[in-house]
N, C-alpha and C positions, 0 to 999 in steps of 0.2 A: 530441399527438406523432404523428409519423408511424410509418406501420409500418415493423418493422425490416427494410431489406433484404437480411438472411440467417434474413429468415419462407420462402424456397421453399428454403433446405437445413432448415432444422430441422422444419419444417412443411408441407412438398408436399403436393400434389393427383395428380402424378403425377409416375412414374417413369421413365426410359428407361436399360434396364442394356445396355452398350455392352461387348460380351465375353463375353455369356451364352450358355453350351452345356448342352444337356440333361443331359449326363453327365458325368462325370469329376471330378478335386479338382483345377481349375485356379480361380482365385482368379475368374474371372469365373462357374463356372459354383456354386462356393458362392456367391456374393452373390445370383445369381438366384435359388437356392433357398431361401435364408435371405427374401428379400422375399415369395415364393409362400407361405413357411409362416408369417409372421409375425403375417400377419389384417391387413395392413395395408389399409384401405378406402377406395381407391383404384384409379387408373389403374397398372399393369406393362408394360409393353413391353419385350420383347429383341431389342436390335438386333445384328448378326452375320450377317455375309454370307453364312458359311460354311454358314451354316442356314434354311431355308424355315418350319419350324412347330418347335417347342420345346414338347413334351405337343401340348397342342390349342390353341396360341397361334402365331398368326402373329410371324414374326422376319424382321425390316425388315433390309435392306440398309444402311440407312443415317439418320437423323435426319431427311432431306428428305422420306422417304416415306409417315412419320406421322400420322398424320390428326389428332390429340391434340394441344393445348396442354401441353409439357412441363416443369413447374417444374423436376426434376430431374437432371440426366444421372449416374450409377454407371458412371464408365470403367474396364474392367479389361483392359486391352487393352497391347502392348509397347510401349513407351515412345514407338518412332519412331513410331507414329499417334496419338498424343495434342494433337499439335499443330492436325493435321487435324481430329479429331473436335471440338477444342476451337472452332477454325472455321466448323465446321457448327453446331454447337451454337448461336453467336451468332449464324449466319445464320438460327436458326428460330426464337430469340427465348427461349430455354431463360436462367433466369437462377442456375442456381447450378449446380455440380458437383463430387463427389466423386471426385478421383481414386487409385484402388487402387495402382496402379501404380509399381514402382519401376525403376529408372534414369535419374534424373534428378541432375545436379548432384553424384553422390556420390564426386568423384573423377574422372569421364569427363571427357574435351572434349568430348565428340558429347553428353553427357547432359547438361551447362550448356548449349549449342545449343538442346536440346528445353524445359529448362526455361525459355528466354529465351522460346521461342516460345511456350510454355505461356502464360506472365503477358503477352505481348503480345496475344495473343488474347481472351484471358478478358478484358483492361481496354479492348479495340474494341468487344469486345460487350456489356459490364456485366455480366458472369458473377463472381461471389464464388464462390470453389472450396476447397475443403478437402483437405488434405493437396499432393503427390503422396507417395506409398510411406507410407501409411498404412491401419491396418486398418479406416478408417470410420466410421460414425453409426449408431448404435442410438438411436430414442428409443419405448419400450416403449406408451406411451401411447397413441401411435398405431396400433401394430403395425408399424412402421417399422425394421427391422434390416437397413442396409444395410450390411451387413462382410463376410468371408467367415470368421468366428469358430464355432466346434462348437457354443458355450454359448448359451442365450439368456438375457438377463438380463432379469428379472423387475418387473413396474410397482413403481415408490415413487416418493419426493420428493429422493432424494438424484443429484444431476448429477455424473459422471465425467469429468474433461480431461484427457489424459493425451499426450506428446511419444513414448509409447514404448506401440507398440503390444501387445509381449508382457503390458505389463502391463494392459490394457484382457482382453485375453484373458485374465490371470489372476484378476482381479478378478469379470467376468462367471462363470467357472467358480463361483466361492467363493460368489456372491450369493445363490443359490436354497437351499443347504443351510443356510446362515445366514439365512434367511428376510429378505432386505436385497434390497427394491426400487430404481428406478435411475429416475431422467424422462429423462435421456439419457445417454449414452458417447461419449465422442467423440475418435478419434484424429487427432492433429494433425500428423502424417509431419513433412514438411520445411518446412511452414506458408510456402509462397510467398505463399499469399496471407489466406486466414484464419491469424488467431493467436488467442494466449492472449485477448488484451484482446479481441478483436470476438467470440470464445466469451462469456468474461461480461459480455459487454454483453448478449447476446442473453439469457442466463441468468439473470440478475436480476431481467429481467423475464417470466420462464416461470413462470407459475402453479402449475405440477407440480413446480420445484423449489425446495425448504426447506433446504439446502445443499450446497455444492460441493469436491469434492475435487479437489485439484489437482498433478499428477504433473507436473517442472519437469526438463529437464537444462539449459535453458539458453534466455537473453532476449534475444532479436534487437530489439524496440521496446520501452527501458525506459520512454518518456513514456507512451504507449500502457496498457502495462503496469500501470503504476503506477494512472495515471488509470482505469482500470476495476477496478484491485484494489481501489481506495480503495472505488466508488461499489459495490462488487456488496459486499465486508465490511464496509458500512453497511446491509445491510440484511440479510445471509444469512452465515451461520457458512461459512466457508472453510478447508479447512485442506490446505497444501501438506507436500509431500514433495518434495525436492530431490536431485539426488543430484551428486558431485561435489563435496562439504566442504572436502574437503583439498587440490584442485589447488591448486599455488603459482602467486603474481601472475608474470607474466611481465615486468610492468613495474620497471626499476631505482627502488632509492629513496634519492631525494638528499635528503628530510627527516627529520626525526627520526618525523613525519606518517607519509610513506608509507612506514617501515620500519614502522609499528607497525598501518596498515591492512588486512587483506585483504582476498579478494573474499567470502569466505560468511560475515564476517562485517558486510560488506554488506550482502548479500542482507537477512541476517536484519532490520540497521536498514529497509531497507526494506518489509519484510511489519510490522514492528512500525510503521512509520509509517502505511500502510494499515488496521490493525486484523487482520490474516489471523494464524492460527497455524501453529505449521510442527512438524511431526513429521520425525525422523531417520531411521527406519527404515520398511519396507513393513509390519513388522507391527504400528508403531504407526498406520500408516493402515489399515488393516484395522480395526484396532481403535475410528479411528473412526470408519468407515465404518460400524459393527458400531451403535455410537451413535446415528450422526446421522439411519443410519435409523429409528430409532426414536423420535427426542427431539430437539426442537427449540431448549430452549434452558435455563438454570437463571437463577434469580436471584442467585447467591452463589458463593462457593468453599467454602461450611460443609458437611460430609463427614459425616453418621452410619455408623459402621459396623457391622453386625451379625453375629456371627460365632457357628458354636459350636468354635469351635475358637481357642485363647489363638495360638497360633503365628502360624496363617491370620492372624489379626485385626493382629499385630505387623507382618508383613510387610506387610498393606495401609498401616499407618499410619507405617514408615518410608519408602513410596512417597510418601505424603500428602506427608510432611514436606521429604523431595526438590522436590517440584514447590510448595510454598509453598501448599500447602492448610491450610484450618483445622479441625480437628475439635473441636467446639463442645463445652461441657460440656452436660449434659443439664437438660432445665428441670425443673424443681421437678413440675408436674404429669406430665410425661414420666415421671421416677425413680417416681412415686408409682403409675402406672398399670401400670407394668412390674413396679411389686414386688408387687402385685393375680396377678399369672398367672406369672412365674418364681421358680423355686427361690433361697430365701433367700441363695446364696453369688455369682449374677451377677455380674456388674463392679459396677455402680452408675455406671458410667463409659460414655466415649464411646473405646476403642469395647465396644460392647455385646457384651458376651459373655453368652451363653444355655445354655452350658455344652455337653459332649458327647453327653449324651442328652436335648439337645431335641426338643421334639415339631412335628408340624406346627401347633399350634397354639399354642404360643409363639413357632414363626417368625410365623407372620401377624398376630398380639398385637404383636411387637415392628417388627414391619415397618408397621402402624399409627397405633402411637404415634410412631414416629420422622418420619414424614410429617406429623403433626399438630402437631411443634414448631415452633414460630414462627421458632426459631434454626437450623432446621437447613434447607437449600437442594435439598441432595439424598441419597439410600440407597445403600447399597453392602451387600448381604445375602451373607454367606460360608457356605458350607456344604462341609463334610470329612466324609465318608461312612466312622461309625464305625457301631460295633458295634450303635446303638440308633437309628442314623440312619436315615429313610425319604424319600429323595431327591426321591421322584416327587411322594409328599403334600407334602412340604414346599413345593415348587414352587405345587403348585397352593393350597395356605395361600398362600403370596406373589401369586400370582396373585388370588386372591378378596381379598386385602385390600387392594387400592389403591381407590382410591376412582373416580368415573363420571366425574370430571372431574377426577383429579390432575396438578396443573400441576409437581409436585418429579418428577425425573429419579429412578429407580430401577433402579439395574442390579444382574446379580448374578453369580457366580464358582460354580458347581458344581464344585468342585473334585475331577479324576479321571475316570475314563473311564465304561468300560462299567456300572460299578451307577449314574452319575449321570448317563446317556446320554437316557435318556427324559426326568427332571425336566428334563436342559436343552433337550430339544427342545419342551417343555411351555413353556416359559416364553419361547424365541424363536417358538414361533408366535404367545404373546400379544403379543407388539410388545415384551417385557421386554429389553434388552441382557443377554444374558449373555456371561460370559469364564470362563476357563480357568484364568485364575490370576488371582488378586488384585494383582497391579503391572500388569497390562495393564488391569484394571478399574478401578483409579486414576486410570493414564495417561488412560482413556477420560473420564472425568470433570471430570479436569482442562483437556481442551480444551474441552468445555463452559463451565468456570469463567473460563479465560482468554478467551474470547469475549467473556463479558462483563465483565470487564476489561476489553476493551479497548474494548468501548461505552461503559461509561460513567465511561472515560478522555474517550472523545470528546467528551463533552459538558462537560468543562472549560473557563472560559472562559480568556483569558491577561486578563494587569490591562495595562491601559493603560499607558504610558507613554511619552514625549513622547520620543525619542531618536532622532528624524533629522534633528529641524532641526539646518541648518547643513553637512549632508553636501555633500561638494567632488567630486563625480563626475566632474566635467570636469575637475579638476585631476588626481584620480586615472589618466584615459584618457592625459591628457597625459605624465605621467610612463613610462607604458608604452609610449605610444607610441616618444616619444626612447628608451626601451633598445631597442625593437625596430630602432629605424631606425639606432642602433647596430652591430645587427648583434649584439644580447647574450641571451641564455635568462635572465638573473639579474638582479637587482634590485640593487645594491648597498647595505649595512645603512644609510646614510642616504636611498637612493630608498625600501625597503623599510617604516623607520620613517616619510618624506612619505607615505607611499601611505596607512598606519593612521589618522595623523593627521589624513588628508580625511573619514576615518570617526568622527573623533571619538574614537579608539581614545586613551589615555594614552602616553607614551609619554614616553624620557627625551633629551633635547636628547645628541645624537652629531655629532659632527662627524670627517668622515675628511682625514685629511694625508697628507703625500709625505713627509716629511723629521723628521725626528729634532727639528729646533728649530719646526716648525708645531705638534707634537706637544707640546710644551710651551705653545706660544702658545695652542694649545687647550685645553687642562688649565688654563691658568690663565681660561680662558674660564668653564669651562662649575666651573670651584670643586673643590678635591679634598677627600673621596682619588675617584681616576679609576678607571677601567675599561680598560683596553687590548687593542681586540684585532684582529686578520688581519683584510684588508679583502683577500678574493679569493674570485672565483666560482666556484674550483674546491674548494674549501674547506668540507667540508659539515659536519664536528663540528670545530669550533676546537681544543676543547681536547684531540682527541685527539692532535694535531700540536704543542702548545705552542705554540697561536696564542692565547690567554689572559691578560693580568695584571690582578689584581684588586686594590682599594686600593692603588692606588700613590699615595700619600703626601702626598711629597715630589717639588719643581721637580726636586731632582737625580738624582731618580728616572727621570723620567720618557724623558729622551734612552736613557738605557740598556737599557730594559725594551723601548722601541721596535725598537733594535736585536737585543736578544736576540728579539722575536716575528717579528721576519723570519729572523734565521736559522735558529730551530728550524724555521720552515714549509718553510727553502730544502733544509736537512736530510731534513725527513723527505718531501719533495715537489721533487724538484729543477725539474720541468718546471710547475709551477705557475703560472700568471699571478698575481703578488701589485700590486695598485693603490693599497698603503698599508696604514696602521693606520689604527681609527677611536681617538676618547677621547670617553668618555661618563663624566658623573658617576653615582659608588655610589649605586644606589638606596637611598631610603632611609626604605621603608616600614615602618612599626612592625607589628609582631610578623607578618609577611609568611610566605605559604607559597607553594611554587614549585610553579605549575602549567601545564599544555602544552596551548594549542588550535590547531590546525591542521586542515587541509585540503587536499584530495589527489582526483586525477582519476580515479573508477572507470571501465573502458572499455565498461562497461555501462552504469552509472548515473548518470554523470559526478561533480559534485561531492560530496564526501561532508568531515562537518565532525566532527573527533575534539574530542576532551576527557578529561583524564586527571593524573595527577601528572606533576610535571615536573623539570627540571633536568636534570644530565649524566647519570644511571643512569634516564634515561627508556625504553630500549628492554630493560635487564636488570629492570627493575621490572613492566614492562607492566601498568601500573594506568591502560586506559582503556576508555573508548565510542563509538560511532560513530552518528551521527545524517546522515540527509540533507536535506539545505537544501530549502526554504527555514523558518528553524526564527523561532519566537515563543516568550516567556517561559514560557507551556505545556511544550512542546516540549526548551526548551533547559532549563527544570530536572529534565527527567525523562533528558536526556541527561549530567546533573551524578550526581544518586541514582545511578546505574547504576554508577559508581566507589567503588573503596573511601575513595580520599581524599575523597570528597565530606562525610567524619567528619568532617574532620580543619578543614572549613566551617566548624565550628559550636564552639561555647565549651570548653576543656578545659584543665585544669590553670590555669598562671596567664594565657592567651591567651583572648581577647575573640575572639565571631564574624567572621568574613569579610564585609564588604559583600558578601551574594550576587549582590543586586542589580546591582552593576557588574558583575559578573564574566558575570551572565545577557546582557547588555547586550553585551559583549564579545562573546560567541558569535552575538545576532543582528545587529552591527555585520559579525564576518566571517561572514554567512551574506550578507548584503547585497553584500558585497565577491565573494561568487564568483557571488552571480545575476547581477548589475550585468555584471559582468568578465571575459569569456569567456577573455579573453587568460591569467588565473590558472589555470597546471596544482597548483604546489604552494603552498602557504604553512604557515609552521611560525611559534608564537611563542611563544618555549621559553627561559627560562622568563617567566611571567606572575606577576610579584611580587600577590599577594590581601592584602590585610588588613584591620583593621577601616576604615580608612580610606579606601580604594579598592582601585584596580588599574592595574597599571604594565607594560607590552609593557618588556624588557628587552634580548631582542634578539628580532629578528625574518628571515626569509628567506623570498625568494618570488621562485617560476619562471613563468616566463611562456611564452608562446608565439601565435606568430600564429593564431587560429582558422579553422577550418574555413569555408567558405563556408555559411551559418545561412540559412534562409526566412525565422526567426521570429527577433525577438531572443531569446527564451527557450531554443531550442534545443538548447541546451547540456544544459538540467536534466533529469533526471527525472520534478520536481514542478515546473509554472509558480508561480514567486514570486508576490511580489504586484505587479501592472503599477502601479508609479507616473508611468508615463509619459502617465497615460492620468488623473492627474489635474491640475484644473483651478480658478485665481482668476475669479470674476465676480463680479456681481451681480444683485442682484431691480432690477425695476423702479422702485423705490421708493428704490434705494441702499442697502438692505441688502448689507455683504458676503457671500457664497456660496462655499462650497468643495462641486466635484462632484469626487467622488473612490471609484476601487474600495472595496469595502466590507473589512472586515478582521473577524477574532476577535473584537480586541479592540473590535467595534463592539455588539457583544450585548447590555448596558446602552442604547446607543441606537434600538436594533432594537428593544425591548421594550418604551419607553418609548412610540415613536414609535409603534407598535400600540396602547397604552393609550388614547391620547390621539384616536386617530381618531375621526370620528365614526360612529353604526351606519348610516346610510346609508354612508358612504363604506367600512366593512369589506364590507359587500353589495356594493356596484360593483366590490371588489378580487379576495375573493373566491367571489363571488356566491353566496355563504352566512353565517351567525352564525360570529364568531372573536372571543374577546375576548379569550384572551389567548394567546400562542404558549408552547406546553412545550418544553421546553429539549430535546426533539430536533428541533422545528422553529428552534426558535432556533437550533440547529447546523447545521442543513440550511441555514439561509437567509444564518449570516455565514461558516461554515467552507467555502466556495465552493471547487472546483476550475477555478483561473481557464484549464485547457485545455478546458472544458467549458462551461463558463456565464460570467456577468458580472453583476455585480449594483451597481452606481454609486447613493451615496448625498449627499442635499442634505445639506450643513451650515451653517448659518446663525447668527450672532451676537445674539441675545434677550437682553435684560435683563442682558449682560454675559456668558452662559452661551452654550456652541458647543451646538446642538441640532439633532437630525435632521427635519428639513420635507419630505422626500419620497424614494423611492426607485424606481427603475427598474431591471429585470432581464432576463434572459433566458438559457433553457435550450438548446444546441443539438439538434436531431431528430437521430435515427438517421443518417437521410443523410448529417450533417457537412455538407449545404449550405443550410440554412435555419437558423432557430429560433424559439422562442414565444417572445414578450415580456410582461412586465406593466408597468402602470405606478400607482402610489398617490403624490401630494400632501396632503400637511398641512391639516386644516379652516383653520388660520388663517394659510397662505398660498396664497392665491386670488387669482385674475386677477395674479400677477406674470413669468407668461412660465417658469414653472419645470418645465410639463411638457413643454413645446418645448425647454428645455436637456439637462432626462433627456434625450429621446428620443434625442437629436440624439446626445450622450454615447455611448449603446446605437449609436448608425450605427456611429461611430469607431470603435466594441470591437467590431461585428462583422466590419467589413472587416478589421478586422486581423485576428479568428480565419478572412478566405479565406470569408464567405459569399455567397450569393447573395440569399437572401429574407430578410425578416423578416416574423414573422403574430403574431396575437393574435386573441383573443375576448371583445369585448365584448357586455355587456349593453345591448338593443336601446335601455331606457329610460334609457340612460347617456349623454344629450346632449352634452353638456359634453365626453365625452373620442372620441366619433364624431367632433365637429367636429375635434380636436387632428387626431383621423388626415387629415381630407380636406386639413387644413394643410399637414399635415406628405404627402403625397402617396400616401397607401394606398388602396388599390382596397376596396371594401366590396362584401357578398354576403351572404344569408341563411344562417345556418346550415342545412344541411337536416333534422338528427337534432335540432334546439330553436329552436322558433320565437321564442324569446324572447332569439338571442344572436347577434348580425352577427361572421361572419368577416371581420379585416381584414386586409392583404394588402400590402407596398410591396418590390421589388426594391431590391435596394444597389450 
């Protein structure tokens, strides 16, 4: 991989602080002084006209006069010269810079002028810049503090991002007393040009940070976003703080969808699809701040609690039970080692009480044993500073008894101030988390727990199954197209229900009329008793207008009830466009429950895909969840669990389960429908008849619109779907049929196999080491693909009757965004059939379309066979320099 090109902001050689005055608290002349005192080991220069020498350092006039190769520039200078300096900067070949400075874009015209000119410059000259009107970059490591901040924050593993600089400045304050190191801080101002995503991109792969906290008001690039929160909380505990919960949507909602959607609780689907955790308040981030510098990760969500106090101990464990922790019973050897050294009347229980006059050495006794249970994941020790209490020893008992290598999380709660002031400073300089009160020591735990939850959530696989053949894409475009060219936003309930139906979606035969006697002729069409109801796009709950009738019966029925559904609409809607009645026959799904999935345009996230109970008290009930596309059976039953009616699924009283399976199917049928369909702002299908027998779309409604001008087809999404456009019918040279096609989830069965089956030369040539078999976090890694990032195209071929995988071809984009590494692996027992000239050629296609320019790889020298493929296929080859044994190869696109 190449290196990242925001290595000269995080990682300089040298300085150049543009504003720097020996004296004074102007914002340029603390940055200068904060770098001087930082130990940073390096080049410093301050450039400042105003001034000849700064202490005993010469101060340059200008950027030009520098004798020094400058990675950095620190502008702290008034807005109107930042565009200039920005200019010089790229004329001297400076590639990153931090800008201090505010008035920019915040309301001015003159200040949106300098910001324009700001990203014009920075993108002539290749400058990646950070902020403007931001307080900076601290990364301790180095000795690197370029802010103009009072505080220094202290070396550790934990990385700070934060949109608001006060709070980067409050946190640094807090760090040193709480003895909580920092590998960088970094204020993100107005992020013109670095953001959130190209922060943890860089941070993921920074050796010095073990996790990342994340301070959020708001997401200018949700692709971006997404895409880097997914790849950095796969590998590093992240935990975001948002603020801004409760602004309401600004957007009107014409479905039953977008009344029941917001935006944070959006968000929140989208941290939960990434794996990130999200705390509400700053002093739950504190608290895990308090944490994560100290503790990397737990295996469990199982809770011991150690308390000498009954209360203390009650209050931690109805926190536990708030946040879905478990507190384990105690094991059999645990009980028995405990009753060896505490007073015969203890708990015997979890949590462990040790009574009020414990000593310190039945704290460190019980703080031993509970570490040593096989059942338990991590400690939570209480201590309420009574009469017989000795605060400080008991600390240090806790302290001597963890063990040299204990892998379980142990934090603890000195509960009270000044007589339990020293045990806790005892126990935060040993790296021990402690807290103040036991529901903050909970909460701290619990994102630990939920961390890993949500890893190995991730490694679920989804099960196969076969539900797209047959999908009518073109007929679906077609249908939107005619309402747009219409001149319509709305779908009408039989374009609505053709559009479900290219999807394969169920649905019930509707037919819409004009007149009173069509309305009969259709009813006897489609078999009664019928359905009746308001066919108009202005019309958004039928039945709150008495645009409704249901079972209608009877032929003589039916003229009448038509007429009564127009007048009640004309009644309570005078101005209404009405285009008819439709008449659809009564569903007539045995033991059926009425559920609602839709879909609605976040103007952040774009599509977002609900699930919930349904019928007409859908929005007085609000029994739903919200999930963002693109979802898979995985996905789409963890967005089902999350409702209460998702019970009501499953067998009860004298009703038989729900095909979940249809109804799973439904969900990634319309998650298909909004990647596909940019033109889909809403769609609602309310209600969704479920029963043992299948699933029935009842009615359905969907708003359209003409899309945006897109680069990418995906553009629309958050999350890139899965490209099927990019797969493909051929064959082997032999006649074998072949299908080359993106890889998917549900490929992980084949991905493991196809690794078994290799041969051990051919795992050496792939991964020019011993693999024999891939663990199910590389298996996640290699089919759970983020197709904005990578591509990974796999052979399938037709054996013995069976579809089997023969070979696969990949590739990871570099930092740059303009190249990327490729691999490529064939099947021992398909050789010499032309199939690694297909991969490759497959990999071209996927990368022009991700907008590359290179593609490279490294083979091994003694790998003949696939050196020849490259000279084929047109790559330039070259010696590695750093391993004599591995030819770099090389082909522009």
């Amino acid at each position: 991989m190449d290196k990242s090109p925001l290595s000269p902001l995080f990682d300089p050689r040298s300085v150049a602080v543009f504003g720097a005055s020996p004296t004074g608290n102007s914002v340029g002349a603390l940055a200068y002084a904060n770098l001087m005192a930082g130990g940073f080991d390096g080049v410093i220069v301050p450039v400042n006209p105003k001034h000849k020498t700064i202490g005993d350092v010469v101060c340059h006039k200008s950027i030009s006069s520098v004798a020094e190769d400058i990675d950095l520039a620190v502008i702290a200078t008034p807005a109107r010269t930042v565009p200039g300096i920005m200019r010089d900067c790229a004329a001297a070949g400076v590639k990153a810079a931090i800008v201090l400075s505010a008035g920019f874009g915040e309301g001015d015209p003159q200040g949106r002028e300098y910001e324009a000119q700001v990203i014009n410059g920075a993108r002539k000259g290749g400058i990646r810049f950070l902020g403007p009107n931001c307080v900076g970059l601290v990364r301790p490591w180095l000795g690197l503090d370029a802010t103009f901040l009072r505080s220094q924050a202290p070396k550790g593993r934990l990385a700070m991002v934060s949109q608001s600089g006060a709070l980067i400045s409050a946190i640094a304050d807090w760090a040193g007393p709480h003895h909580s190191g920092f590998s960088a801080m970094v204020s993100l101002g107005n992020s013109l040009d670095v953001d959130i995503g190209d922060t943890l991109d860089y941070l993921v792969n920074d050796p010095k940070t073990d996790a990342i906290l994340l301070y959020i008001e708001g997401v200018k690039d949700a692709p971006n976003f997404m895409s880097a929160m997914r790849r950095a909380a796969r590998l590093k505990p992240v935990i975001v703080l948002k603020s801004g919960r409760h602004v309401a949507s600004a957007k009107a909602a014409h479905t039953h969808t977008g009344a029941l959607i917001g935006s944070d609780e959006v968000f929140d689907a989208a941290l939960e699809r990434v794996g990130a955790v999200r705390v509400n308040t700053l002093g739950q981030l504190f608290a895990a701040a308090e944490l994560l510098a100290n503790t990397k990760k737990t295996s469990g969500d199982k809770l011991c609690i150690i308390t000498n106090g009954g209360g203390a101990g009650v209050l931690a464990a109805d926190r536990a039970g708030d946040l879905v922790l478990t507190l384990p019973p105690l094991s059999e050897p645990t009980r028995k080692a405990l009753d060896k050294i505490l007073p015969a009347f203890w708990s015997h229980a979890n949590p462990v009480d040790i009574l009020g006059d414990a000593t310190p050495e039945a704290y460190g006794a019980a703080v031993k044993a509970a570490i040593a249970d096989p059942g338990v994941d991590g400690v939570l020790v209480l201590l309420t500073p009574q009469a017989m209490t000795e605060p400080t020893a008991a600390a240090q008992a806790v302290k001597d008894a963890l063990p040299k290598r204990n892998k379980k999380p142990v934090l603890a709660c000195w509960m009270g101030e000044d007589v339990v002031a020293e045990g806790r400073n005892l126990l935060s300089e040993a790296g021990i988390s402690v807290f103040e009160t036991p529901e903050r020591a909970v909460e701290g735990f619990s994102y630990l727990a939920q961390y890993h939850r949500n890893r190995t959530l991730s490694l679920e696989v989804p099960r196969a199954r076969a539900f797209e053949q047959g999908l009518d894409l073109d007929g679906a475009r077609m249908i939107i197209a005619n309402a747009l060219a219409a001149g319509r936003n709305m779908l009408s309930d039989t374009e609505s229900k053709a559009l479900l139906s290219a999807f394969n979606i169920p649905v019930n035969l509707t037919i819409e009329v004009k007149s009173a006697n069509d309305a009969l002729i259709a009813a006897e069409t489609v078999g009664f008793p019928v359905a009746m109801k308001i066919a108009s796009p202005e019309v958004s709950h039928k039945t709150d207008v008495g645009g409704v009738k249901i079972n209608v019966a009877h032929a003589a029925t039916v003229k009448r009830a038509f007429h009564e559904i127009v007048q009640n609409v004309r009644k309570a809607l005078p101005d209404a466009l009405i285009s008819g009645v439709t008449v659809e026959a009564m569903a007539n799904l045995r033991q059926s429950r009425e559920l609602v999935i839709g879909a609605s345009r976040d103007p952040v996230f774009g599509p977002t895909i609900l699930f919930g109970a349904g019928g007409t008290m859908v929005e007085v009930m609000k029994d739903s969840a919200v999930a963002l596309p693109p979802l898979n059976s995985v996905l789409s039953e963890r967005l089902i669990n999350r409702t209460r009616v998702s019970k009501a699924l499953d067998s009860f009283r004298d009703y038989d389960p729900v095909d979940k399976a249809a109804v799973v199917d439904v969900l990634k049928r319309v998650s298909i429908i909004v990647s596909e369909l940019p033109e889909i702002i809403e769609l609602d299908i309310n209600p969704l008849f479920a029963g043992p027998d299948g699933v029935l779309a009842v009615d359905a409604r969907i708003t359209i619109a003409r899309p945006p001008s897109m680069d990418g087809r995906y553009d629309h999404m958050a999350i890139h779907p899965y490209p099927r456009h990019l797969a493909r019918e051929t064959f082997l040279r032999d006649g074998t049929p072949l299908t080359i096609r993106p890889i998917r989830p549900e490929d992980a069965e084949h991905e493991k196999q196809f690794m078994r089956d290799l041969s051990s030369e051919a795992k050496m040539m792939r991964f020019m080491g011993s693999v024999n078999e891939l663990s199910p976090e590389l298996l996640a890694q290699f089919t759970q693909i983020d197709y904005r990032r990578e591509m990974a195209l796999i052979a399938m071929a037709e054996i013995e009757g069976e579809q089997v995988q023969v070979g696969v071809a990949r590739y990871v984009i570099n930092p740059d965004w303009k190249s990327c590494e490729f691999a490529v692996v064939v099947s021992d027992r398909i050789q010499h059939q032309g199939l690694g000239t297909k991969l490759m050629k497959g990999l071209f296609k996927a990368a022009q379309d991700h907008g590359l320019d290179v593609i490279e790889g490294t083979v091994l020298r003694k790998n003949a066979p696939m050196l020849r493929l490259m000279k084929d296929l047109g790559f330039t080859q070259r010696p590695d320099p750093d391993d004599h044994d591995v030819v770099i190869v090389e082909r522009k696109l």
